[in-house]
Each structure stands twice: as structure tokens, then as C-alpha cells.
C-alpha positions in Angstrom: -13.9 9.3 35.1 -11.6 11.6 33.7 -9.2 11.3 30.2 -6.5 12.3 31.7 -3.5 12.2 29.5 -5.8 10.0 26.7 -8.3 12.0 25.0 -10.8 9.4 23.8 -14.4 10.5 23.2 -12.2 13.5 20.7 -10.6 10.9 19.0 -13.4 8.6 18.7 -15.9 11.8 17.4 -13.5 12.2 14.4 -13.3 8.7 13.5 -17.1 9.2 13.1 -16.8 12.6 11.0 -14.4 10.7 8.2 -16.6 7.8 8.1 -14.3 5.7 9.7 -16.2 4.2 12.5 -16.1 1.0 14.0 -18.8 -1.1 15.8 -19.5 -4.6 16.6 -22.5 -6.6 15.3 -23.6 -9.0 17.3 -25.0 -12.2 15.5 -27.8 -14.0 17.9 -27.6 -17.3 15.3 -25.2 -18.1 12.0 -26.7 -20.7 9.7 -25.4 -21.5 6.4 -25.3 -18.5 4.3 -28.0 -16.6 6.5 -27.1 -14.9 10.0 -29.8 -12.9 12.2 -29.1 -9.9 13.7 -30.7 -7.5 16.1 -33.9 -9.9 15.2 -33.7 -9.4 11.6 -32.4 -12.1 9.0 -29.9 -11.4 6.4 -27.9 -13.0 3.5 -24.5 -12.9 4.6 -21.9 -12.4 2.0 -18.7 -11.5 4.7 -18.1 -14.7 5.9 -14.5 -15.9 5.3 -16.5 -19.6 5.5 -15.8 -20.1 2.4 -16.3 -23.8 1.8 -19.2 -23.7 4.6 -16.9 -26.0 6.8 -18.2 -24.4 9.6 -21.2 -25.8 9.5 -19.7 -29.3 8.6 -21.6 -31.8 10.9 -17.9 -34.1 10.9 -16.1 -30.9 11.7 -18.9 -30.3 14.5 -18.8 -34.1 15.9 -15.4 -33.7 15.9 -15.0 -30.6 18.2 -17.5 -32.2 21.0 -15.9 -35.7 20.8 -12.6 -33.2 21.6 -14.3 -31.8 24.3 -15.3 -35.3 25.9 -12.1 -36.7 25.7 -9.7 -33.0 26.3 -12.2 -30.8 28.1 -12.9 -27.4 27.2 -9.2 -25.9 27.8 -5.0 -26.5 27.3 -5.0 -25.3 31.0 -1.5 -24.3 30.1 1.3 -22.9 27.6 2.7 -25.3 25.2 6.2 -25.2 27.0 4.3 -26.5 30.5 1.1 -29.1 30.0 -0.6 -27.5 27.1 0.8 -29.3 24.4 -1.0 -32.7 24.0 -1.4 -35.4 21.8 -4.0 -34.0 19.9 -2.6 -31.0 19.0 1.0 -33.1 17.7 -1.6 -35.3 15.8 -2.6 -31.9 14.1 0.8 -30.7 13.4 1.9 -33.9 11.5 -1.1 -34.2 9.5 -0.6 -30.7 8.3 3.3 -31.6 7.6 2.3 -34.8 5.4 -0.6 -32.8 3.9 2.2 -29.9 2.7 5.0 -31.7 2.1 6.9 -30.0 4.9 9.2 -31.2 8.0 7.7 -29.8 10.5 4.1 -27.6 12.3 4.1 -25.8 15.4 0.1 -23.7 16.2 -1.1 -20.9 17.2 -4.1 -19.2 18.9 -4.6 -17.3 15.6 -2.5 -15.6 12.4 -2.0 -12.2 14.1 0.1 -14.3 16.4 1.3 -16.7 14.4 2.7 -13.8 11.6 4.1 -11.6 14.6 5.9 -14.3 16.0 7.7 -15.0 12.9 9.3 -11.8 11.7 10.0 -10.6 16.2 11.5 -14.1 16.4 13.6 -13.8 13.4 14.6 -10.5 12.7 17.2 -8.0 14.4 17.8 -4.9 13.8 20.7 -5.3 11.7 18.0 -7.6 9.4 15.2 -6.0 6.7 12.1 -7.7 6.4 10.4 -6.4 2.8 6.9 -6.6 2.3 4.6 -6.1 -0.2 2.2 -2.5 0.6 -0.6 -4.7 1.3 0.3 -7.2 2.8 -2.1 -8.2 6.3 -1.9 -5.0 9.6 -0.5 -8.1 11.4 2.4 -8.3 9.1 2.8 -4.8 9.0 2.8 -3.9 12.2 5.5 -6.6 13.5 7.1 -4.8 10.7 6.9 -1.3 11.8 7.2 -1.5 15.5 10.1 -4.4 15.8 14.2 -3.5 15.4 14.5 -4.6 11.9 14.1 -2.4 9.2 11.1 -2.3 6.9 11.1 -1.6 3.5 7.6 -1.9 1.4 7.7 -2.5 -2.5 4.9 -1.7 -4.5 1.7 -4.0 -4.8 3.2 -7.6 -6.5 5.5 -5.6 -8.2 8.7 -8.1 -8.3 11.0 -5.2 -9.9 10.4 -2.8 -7.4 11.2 -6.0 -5.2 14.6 -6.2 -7.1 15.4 -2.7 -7.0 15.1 -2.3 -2.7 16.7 -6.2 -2.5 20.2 -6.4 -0.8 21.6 -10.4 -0.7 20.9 -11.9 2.5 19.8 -9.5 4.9 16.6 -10.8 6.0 12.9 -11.8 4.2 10.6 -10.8 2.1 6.7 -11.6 2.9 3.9 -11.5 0.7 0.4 -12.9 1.6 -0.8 -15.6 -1.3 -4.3 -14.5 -1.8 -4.4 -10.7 -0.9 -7.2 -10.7 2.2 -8.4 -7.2 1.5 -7.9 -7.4 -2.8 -8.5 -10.9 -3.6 -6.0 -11.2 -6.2 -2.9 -13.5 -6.2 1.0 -13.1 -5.4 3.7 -13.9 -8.1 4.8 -16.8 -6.0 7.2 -18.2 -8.1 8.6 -14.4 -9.0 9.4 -14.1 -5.0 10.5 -17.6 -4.9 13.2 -16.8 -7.6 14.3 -13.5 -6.4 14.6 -15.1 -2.8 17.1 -17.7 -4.1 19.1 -15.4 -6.1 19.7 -12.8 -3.2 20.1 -15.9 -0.6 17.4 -14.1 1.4 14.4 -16.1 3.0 11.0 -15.8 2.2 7.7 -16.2 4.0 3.7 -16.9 2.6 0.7 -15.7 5.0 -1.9 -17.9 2.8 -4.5 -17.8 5.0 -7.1 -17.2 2.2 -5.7 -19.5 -0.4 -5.1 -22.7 2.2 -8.3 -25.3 1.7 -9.3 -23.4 -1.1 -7.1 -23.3 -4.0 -4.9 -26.1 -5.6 -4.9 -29.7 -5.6 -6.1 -31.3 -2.8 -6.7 -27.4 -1.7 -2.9 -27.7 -1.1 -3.4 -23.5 -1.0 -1.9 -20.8 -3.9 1.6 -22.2 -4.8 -0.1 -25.4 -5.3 -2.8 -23.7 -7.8 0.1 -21.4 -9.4 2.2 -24.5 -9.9 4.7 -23.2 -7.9 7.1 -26.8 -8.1 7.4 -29.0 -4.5 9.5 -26.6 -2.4 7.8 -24.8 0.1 8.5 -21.2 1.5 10.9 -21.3 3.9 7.9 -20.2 6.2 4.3 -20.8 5.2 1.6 -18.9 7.7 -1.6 -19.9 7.2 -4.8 -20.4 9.2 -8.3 -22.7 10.4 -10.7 -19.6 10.2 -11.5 -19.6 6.7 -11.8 -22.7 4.3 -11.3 -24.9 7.3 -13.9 -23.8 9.7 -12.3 -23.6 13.0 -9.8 -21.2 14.2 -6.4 -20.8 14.8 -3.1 -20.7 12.6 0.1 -22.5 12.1 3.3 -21.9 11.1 5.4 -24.4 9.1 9.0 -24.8 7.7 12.3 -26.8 8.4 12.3 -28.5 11.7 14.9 -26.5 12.5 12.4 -23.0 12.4 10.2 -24.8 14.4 12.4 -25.6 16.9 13.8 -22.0 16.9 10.6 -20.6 17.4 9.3 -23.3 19.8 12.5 -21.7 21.8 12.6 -18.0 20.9 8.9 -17.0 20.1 7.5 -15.1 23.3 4.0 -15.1 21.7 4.1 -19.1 21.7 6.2 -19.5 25.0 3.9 -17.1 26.7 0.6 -17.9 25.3 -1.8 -20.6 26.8 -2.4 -22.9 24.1 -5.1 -24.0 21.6 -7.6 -26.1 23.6 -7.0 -30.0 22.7 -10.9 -29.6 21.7 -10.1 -27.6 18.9 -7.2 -29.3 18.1 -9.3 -32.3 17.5 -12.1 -30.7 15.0 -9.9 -28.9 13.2 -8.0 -32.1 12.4 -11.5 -33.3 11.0 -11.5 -30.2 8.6 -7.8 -31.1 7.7 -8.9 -34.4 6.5 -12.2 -33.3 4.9 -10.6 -30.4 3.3 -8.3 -32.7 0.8 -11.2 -34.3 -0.6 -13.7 -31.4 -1.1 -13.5 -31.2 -4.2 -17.2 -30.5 -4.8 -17.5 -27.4 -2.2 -14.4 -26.0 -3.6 -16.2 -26.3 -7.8 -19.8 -25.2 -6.2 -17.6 -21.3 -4.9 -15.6 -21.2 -8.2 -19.3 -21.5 -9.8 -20.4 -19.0 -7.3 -17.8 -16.5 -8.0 -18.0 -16.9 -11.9 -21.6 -16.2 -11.4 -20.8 -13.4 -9.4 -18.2 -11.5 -11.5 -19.9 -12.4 -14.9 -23.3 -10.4 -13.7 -21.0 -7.5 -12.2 -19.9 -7.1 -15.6 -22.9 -7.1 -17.7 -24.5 -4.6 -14.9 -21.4 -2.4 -15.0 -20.4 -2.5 -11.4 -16.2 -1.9 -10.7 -14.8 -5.2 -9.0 -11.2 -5.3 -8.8 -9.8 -8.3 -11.0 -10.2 -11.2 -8.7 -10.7 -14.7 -9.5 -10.9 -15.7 -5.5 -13.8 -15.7 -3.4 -13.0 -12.3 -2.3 -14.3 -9.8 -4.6 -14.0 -6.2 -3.5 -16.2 -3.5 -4.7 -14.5 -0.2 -5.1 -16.5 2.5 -3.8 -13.2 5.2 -2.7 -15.1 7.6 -0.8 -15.8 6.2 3.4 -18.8 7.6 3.8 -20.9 5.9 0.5 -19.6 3.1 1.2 -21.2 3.0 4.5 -24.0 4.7 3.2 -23.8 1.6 0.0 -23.3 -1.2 3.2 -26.4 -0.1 5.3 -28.7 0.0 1.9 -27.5 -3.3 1.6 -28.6 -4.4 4.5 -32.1 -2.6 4.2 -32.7 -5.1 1.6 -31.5 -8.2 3.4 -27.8 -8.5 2.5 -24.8 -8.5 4.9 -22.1 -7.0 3.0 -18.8 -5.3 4.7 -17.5 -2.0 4.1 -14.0 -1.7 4.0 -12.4 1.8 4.8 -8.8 3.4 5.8 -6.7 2.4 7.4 -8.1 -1.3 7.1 -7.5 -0.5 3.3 -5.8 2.5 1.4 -6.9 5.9 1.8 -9.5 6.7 -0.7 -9.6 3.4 -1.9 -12.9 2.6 0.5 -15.5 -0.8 -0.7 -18.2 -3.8 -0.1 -15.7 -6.8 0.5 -17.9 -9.5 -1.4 -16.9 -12.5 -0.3 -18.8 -16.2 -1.9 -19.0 -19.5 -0.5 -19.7 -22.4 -2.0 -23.2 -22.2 0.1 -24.0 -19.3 -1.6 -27.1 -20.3 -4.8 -27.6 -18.6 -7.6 -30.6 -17.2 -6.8 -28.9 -15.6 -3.6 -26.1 -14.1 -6.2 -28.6 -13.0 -8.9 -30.6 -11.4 -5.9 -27.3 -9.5 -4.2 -26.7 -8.3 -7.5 -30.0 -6.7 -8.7 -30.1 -5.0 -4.8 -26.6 -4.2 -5.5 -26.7 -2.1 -9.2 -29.6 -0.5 -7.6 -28.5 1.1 -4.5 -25.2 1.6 -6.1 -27.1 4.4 -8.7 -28.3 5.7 -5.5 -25.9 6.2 -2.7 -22.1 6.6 -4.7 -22.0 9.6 -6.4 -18.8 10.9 -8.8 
């Protein structure tokens, strides 16, 4: 085989030069907090599980009661058979549970988010995002007809500033996926309703997790009873499953239900899925335990980075990134980790901001302390060794 007009092993050796690199790791078995790969065990601390609901033998019953009753497929887009009973059970317990009219779901957030803004927007609209917001937010961004405009990291004056009334929406993710800090919902709520522009939340690491009845970030922030006018948020994190939804007025829903290719076009969720990740929507309300045992965990966490001198970024979520800057320590940093028995993530350009490479920490609430105290002592050590000024 020849590259012909694609060049790839050229473009794949210089991704290896700057450190930049990707490979899959295959896990051959995922229990709790540990995961074993290429025959070795390790302490994971990646997983976006962070209330362990994968693991959640209700959540599990669930999914094979789904597949008894559904089988293992839709079979089907939504639009032809593969919209069934369990996944309209879904949708209006998620509407009850938010306070909102109405649920439509999708195979996963990188659909669900580029449905939204190529469904909506035209090219006489803006969308305006905030600079680090999710790549699948981005890119619908970038590479749709609407114009894009990007306002500096939760910075709600710079918002202001590139704000015209009522040309389109602003989007901002609630918990920041790569950062782990918060967005000033109630900031881009206000400046929303004063230009008569909409706005969207991706809280797909704040839903389960944060707030009352893990309601998700505008619930924790306080952020009064009206919703975005779209809220994104997924089932692969605090809920256990997979998939994403979108919810709003009945009237988005039935927009997009009509005008969104990537649901139209899409075979849907299987009914199986559907099912279990109902479960986690009901167990998720009342876990009020899981939900204390990660805040301990992170607490734990960020109180013995600080004693030891280690840079986090100021989070108070369960993702707490390490900031490294330079790709290649970082990778070097990761793979010591692992050496000692601890799965931890490097994140590097363009996944994050040039020279602004580091571990992605993440905590669950089936992390112990004797797991944290452990990652940490490995951690100050190695750190001494592989990042260097």
C-alpha cells in the first residue's frame, strides 16, 4: 500500500517527536478502583466513574433485565422502530428529575453537543464559547456556517465585550472536563437574558455529582429554578452507563427530533441501555453517601498536594489536574506512575493548551485514603525526578 495523496507514517513520526502520541490501552478486567493491564494491576485514578456507579450491582441487574426484555439492540433510528418505551420512560424521568419539559437521547455527548449548535445555527448566527470549552463543542463550532467567537476562560466581561443581542448562543461546559473548575452560571445566565441571546450547559461532569439530589452545577451554584435553554449532559460519568441527552422546551426537542441529522440518522441507544441507565437515574438522587465519600476523597487529595508542594489547578471537583507544561515529562511523569502501580493520564496539546501539558487526577468516591496517601507519596517523588524547570 501506498500513501498516496495522505502522508501518514510522516505525520504520525512527528506526533511522536513532540510528545504528542496517542495509543490505546487495553484493559483485560476493571474492578472498583483497580484495572489490569497487559497482566499487570494498577490503581486507576482516570476513571470518569466518579460515584463507582458502574459497578453498581442495581445499575448492573438493570442492564441484563433490559437485555431479556429489549434484546441487545434498537435495530433502528429513532424516527423508524428504534424509539421504544424504555427509552421514553428515560426521557421523562430525566424531565421530572430537572425540572424541564422535555428529553430527547443520544448515542453519546460528541453527538448530542454537535447536534445542537449544526441544528440551530446558520450562518448568519454566532455561537460564543468559552476557550475551553469540550473539542466536540469546538469543532461543531469551527467547521459549521455560523460564526464562532471564543471569550477568554470564564471571563463574563470578555463575554460582554464580543456579545451582539440576539444573534445566536453562548456555551460554556459547567464543570470544565479538562480544568475541573466551575462556570459562572448565573453570570452567563444574566448576560444571556439581557442580550435576548440563548444559552447552552454541556454538564456532563457536574450532572450526578454536584447539587442537591446531584441535580448537577446550577443546582450546587444556586443558580434559581430555570434551566438553560439547552442543558447537554451525559450517563458516562457519575451515572455509569453511556450515552447523553439533551433537554429544553418541548418545542427544542421537537425541532431537533425534526432537524438534527445526527439523531435522524443515527441508530439508537439500545432499549437495554435505556433500561440500566434509568436504574442509575433513580439511584443517583439518593446517593448521597457516594457523592460525601469523593468530596472526602478530593479534600484528602488537594490538602496533601499542598502540604507536599505539588501545583494543582484550583479545583474543588473530582477532576484535579496536575500541571506539568512540557509533553514530554508529562509522559515521562505518567509512565513512572505507572511503574509504581498508578494509572494516571497525561494530558497534552491539542487535547489541552499548548504548553500547558498534565496528570488529569481524577477521585471517586471508591477511592480510600490509603489509595490517596499512597498516589501521593509515589506522586512528590517521581515528580522531583522526571519534571525539570
Amino acid at each position: 500500500m501506498v500513501d498516496g495523496p495522505f502522508s501518514l507514517a510522516s505525520a504520525l513520526q512527528a506526533r511522536q517527536e513532540q510528545g504528542l502520541l496517542r495509543a490505546r490501552n487495553c484493559s483485560a478486567q476493571v474492578i472498583g478502583t483497580r484495572m489490569v493491564v497487559d497482566g499487570r494491576e494498577y490503581i486507576n485514578f482516570s476513571s470518569n466513574d466518579y460515584l463507582g456507579a458502574s459497578q453498581n450491582p442495581l445499575i448492573r441487574s438493570a442492564w441484563q433485565a433490559g437485555l431479556a426484555s429489549w434484546g441487545a439492540g434498537s435495530g433502528a433510528s429513532p424516527l423508524v422502530t428504534g424509539y421504544t418505551a424504555a427509552h421514553r420512560e428515560l426521557e421523562e424521568a430525566i424531565a421530572e428529575w430537572l425540572n424541564v419539559e422535555a428529553v430527547m437521547l443520544f448515542s453519546s455527548g460528541f453527538a448530542a453537543n454537535q447536534a445542537v449548535i449544526k441544528s440551530l445555527l446558520a450562518a448568519e448566527h454566532t455561537v460564543w464559547q468559552d476557550r475551553l470549552n469540550h473539542a466536540s463543542l469546538q469543532e461543531a463550532g469551527s467547521q459549521h456556517c455560523c460564526r464562532m467567537r471564543r471569550f477568554r476562560h470564564n471571563d463574563l466581561a470578555h463575554l460582554a465585550a464580543l456579545l451582539a443581542p440576539a444573534q445566536g448562543l453562548i456555551v460554556s461546559e459547567g464543570v470544565f472536563s479538562m480544568d475541573g473548575d466551575q462556570a459562572p452560571c448565573a453570570g452567563l445566565q444574566a448576560l444571556a437574558r439581557q442580550s435576548k441571546n440563548w444559552w447552552m450547559l454541556d454538564d456532563a461532569h457536574g450532572l450526578g455529582v454536584h447539587g442537591t439530589n446531584g441535580r448537577g452545577t446550577l443546582a450546587y451554584q444556586g443558580v434559581g429554578s430555570e434551566q438553560p435553554d439547552v442543558l447537554m449532559a451525559t450517563f458516562g460519568k457519575a451515572l455509569g452507563t453511556a450515552g447523553a441527552f439533551v433537554a429544553g422546551r418541548r418545542e427544542l426537542i421537537d425541532y431537533l427530533v425534526n432537524f438534527s441529522r445526527d439523531y435522524v440518522y443515527s441508530t439508537h441507544m439500545p432499549p437495554a441501555q435505556a433500561v440500566a441507565t434509568l436504574a442509575a437515574v433513580r439511584w443517583v438522587q439518593s446517593a448521597d453517601e457516594p457523592r460525601a465519600q469523593l468530596q472526602a476523597a478530593v479534600r484528602r487529595f488537594r490538602q496533601g498536594a499542598h502540604a507536599l508542594g505539588l501545583p494543582l489547578l484550583p479545583s474543588e471537583t473530582a477532576i484535579q489536574p496536575l500541571l506539568v507544561g512540557d509533553s514530554l515529562q508529562a509522559m515521562t511523569l505518567a509512565d513512572a506512575m505507572r511503574a509504581r502501580g498508578f494509572w494516571i493520564s497525561a494530558m497534552r496539546p491539542p487535547t489541552v493548551p499548548k504548553g500547558e501539558a498534565r496528570l488529569r487526577i481524577t477521585l471517586t468516591a471508591a477511592h480510600d485514603e490509603q489509595q490517596v496517601d499512597a498516589m501521593l507519596q509515589a506522586l512528590v517523588q517521581e515528580w522531583s525526578r522526571c519534571v525539570h524547570d
